[in-house]
N, C-alpha and C positions, 0 to 999 in steps of 0.2 A: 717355765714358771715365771711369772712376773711378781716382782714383788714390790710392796709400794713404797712410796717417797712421800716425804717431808713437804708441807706446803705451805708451812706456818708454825709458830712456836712462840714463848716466853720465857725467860728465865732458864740458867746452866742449870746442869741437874746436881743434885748433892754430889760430892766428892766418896770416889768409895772409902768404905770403911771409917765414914766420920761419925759412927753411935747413934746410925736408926737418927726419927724424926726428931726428938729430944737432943742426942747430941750436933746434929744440923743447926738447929736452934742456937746451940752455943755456941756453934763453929761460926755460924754468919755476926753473930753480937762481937763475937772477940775480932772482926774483919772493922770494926767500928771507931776506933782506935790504933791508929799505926806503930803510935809510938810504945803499946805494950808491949808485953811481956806473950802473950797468948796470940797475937799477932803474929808475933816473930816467929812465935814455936810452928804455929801453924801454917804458915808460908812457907817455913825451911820444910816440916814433914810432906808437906803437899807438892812441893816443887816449884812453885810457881805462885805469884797474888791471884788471888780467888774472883771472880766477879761474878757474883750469884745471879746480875741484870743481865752479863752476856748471853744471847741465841745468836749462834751461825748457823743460819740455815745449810748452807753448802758445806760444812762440818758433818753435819747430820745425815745429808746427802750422802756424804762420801762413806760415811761411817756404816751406812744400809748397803752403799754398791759392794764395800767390803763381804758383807755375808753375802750378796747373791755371788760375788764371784765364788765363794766357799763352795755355795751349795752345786754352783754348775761344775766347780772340779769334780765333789764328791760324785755327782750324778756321774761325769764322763768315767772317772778310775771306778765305779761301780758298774756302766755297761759293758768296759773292757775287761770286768774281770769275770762277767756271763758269759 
């Protein structure tokens, strides 16, 4: 099974768990502002400064070779166990 690859993109994708399209909305607006208060919060919960312009494409890459290599274990520990 081939699976496809990445060949182009724009913009990170939302951060999980940051309240659906509306709270995205607020999480990128408080990123607008360093020296807030909703900055900070959000930076310490998220781990990391956020950059909503970032795409790596070779992130993305690696991120898809990740599940095919999944799926070829599963495949292999599933013919070995017929």
């Amino acid at each position: 099974m081939k699976l496809p690859s990445c060949i182009g993109g724009k913009r990170c994708c939302p951060p999980e768990d940051c309240g659906g399209i509306p709270g995205y909305y607020g999480f990128i607006e408080s990123l607008e502002d360093p020296k807030s208060r909703e900055f900070k919060e959000n930076t310490e919960w998220l781990g990391y400064v956020y950059d909503p312009e970032n795409f790596n494409i070779d992130e993305v890459n690696n991120n898809l070779s990740g599940i095919d290599k999944m799926i070829r274990k599963y495949e292999k520990e599933l013919n070995e166990s017929l």
